[in-house]
C-alpha positions as CSV (number, residue, x, y, z in Angstrom):
1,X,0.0,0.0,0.0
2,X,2.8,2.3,0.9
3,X,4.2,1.8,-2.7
4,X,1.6,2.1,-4.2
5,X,0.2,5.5,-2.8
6,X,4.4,6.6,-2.7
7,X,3.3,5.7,-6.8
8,X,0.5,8.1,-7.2
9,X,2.3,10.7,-5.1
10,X,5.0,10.6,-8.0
11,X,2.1,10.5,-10.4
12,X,0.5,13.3,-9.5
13,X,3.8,15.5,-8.6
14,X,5.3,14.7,-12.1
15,X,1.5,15.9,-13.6
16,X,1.8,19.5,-11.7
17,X,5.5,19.7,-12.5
18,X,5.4,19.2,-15.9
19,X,2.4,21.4,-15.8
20,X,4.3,24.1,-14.6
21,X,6.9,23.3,-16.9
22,X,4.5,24.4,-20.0
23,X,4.2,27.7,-17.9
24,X,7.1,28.9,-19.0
25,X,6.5,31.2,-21.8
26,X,9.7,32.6,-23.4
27,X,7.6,34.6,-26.2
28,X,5.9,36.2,-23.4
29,X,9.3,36.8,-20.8
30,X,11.5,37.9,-23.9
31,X,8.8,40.1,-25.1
32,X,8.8,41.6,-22.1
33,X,12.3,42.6,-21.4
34,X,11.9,44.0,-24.7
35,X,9.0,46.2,-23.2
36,X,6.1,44.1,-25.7
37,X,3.4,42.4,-24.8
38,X,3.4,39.7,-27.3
39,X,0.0,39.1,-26.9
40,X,-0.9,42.5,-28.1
41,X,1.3,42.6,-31.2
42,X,1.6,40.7,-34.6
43,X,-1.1,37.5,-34.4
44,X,-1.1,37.8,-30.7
45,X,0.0,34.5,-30.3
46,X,2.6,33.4,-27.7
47,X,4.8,31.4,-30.3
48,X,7.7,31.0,-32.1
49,X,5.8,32.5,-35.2
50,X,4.9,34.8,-34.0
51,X,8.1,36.2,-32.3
52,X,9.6,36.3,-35.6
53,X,6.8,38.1,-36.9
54,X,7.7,41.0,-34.2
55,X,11.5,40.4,-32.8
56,X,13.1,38.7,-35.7
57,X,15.0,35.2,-36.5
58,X,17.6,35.5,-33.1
59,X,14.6,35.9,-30.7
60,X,12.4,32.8,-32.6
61,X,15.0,30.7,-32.6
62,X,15.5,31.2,-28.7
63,X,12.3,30.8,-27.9
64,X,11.4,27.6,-30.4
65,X,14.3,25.8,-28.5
66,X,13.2,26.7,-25.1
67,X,9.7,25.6,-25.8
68,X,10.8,22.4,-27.6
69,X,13.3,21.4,-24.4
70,X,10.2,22.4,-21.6
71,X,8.5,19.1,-23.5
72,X,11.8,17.4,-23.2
73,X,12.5,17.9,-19.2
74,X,9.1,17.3,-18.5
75,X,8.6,13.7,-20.4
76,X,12.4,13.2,-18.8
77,X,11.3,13.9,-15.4
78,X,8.1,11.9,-16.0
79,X,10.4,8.7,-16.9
80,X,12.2,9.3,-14.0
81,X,9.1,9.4,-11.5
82,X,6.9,7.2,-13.2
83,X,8.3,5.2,-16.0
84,X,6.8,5.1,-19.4
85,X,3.1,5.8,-18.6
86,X,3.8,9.3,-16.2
87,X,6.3,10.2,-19.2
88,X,3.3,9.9,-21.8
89,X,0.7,12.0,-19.0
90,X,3.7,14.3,-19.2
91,X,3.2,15.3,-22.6
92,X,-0.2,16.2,-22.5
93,X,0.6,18.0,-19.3
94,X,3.3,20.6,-20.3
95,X,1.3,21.1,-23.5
96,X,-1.8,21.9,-21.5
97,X,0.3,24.4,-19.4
98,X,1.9,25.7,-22.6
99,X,-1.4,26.6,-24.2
100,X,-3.5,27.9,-20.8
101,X,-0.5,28.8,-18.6
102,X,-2.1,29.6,-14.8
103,X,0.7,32.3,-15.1
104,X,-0.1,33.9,-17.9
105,X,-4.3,34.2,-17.4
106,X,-4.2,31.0,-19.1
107,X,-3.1,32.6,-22.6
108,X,-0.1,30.8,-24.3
109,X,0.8,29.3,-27.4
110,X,-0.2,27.1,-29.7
111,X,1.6,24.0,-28.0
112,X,3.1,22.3,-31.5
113,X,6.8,22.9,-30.5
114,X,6.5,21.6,-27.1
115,X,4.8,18.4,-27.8
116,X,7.6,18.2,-30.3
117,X,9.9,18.5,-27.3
118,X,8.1,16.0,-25.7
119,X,7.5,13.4,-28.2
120,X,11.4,13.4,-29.1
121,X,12.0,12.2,-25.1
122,X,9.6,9.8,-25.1
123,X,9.5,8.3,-28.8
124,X,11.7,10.2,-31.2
125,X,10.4,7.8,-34.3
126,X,7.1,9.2,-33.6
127,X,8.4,12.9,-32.8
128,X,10.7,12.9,-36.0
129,X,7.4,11.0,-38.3
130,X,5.1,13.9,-36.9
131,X,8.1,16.4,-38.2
132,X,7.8,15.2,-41.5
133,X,4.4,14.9,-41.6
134,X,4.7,18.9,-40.5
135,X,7.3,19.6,-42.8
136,X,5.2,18.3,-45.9
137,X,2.5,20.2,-45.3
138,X,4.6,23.6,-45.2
139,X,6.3,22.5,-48.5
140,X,3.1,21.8,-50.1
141,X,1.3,25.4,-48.9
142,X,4.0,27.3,-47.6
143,X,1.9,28.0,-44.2
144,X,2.9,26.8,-41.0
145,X,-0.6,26.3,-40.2
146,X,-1.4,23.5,-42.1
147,X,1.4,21.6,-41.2
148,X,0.6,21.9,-38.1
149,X,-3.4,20.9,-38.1
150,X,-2.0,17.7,-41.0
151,X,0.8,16.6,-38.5
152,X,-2.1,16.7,-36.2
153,X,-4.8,14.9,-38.1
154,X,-2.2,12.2,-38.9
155,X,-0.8,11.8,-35.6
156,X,-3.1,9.0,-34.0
157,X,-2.6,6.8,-37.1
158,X,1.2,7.3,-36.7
159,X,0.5,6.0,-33.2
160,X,-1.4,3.2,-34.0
161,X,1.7,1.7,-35.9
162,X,4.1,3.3,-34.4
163,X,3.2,2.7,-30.6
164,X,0.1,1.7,-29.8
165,X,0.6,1.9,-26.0
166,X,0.4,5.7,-27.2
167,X,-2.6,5.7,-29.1
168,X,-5.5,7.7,-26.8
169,X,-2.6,10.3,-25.7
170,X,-2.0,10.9,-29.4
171,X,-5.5,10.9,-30.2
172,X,-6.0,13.6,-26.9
173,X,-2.8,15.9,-28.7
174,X,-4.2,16.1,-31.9
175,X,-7.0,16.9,-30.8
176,X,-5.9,19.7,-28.4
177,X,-3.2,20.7,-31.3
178,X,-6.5,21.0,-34.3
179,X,-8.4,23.0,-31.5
180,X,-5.4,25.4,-31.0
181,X,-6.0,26.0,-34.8
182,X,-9.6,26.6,-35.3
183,X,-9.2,29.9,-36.3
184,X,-6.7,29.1,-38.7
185,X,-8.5,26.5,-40.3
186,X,-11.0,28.7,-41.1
187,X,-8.9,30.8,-42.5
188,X,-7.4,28.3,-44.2
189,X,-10.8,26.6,-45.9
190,X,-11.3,30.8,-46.7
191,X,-8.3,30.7,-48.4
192,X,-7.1,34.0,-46.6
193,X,-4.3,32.2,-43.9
194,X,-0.9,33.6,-45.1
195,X,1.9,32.1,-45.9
196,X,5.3,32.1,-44.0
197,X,7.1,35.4,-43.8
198,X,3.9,37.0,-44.7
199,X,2.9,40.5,-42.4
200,X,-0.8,41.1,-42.7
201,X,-1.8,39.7,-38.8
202,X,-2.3,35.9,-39.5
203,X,-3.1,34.3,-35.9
204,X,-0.6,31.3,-36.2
């Protein structure tokens, strides 16, 4: 009994932790040393697309490797605590504190980078097929958007053959991920979402 309650004391400290991992906003904290609210400027959005949109290449790059390792240390420290099922929780955790950080009035990115992060700790096949998957969407629109929302809808069938033990937490991402995107979408089936390196206020 002791075990197994010292068990879901890990569980449930590696679900908070990771949690608060995903808090961390560097769009929002460089921004801000910068004197911009991030939020208010370009899309709005707290991402790396965003940040290049408004502080340039340097400032993205920062911040997409920041966001990419908070889903690595998290998935890492739910291995560590829990084994292979926390680690898996863990993803969805630091996302979900990426995208509604309690910190931040629950306004924070889009959450692709981080699962990235994540995925590449606990199966990098997966997090380098999901890549791809990302990466041929851009090539085939030239919008970051719509790799995005593909890697997305794809990403519980890579599961399913990649690692089933995986499949409902990949099924719970894309869906959180194609959520994230709704307005994009429509912009999308509108035909008005820009392309990449565009300026005329796309939300991405």
């Amino acid at each position: 009994m002791l075990n197994f309650c010292s068990y879901k004391l890990c569980f449930a400290i590696g679900i908070i932790v990771a949690y608060l991992i995903g808090n961390i906003s560097p769009a929002i904290l460089i921004a801000r040393a910068k004197g911009i609210d991030i939020k208010k400027e370009g899309s709005g959005n707290a991402g790396t697309t965003n940040v290049l949109r408004v502080l340039g290449k340097k400032w993205a790059v920062a911040t997409l490797v920041i966001d990419v390792m908070k889903g690595v240390v998290a998935v890492i420290l739910g291995w560590f605590l829990g084994g292979k099922v926390l680690a898996a929780y863990c993803i969805i955790a630091v996302v979900a504190g990426h995208i509604w950080p309690i910190f931040f009035n629950f306004k924070g990115g889009k959450g692709v980078a981080t699962c990235f992060g994540g995925l590449l700790a606990y199966n990098y096949i997966l997090a380098f097929s999901a890549l791809g998957v990302v990466a041929l969407g851009i090539l085939m629109t030239k919008r970051m958007s719509f790799g995005a929302v593909l890697a997305a809808a794809c990403f519980p069938l890579m599961a399913f053959f990649l690692d089933k033990e995986f499949l409902w937490e990949g099924v719970v991402l894309g869906l959180i991920v194609i959520y994230k995107h709704k307005s994009n979408i429509k912009r999308l089936l509108r035909g008005e979402e820009p392309k990449i390196g565009e300026k005329n206020g796309s939300k991405a």
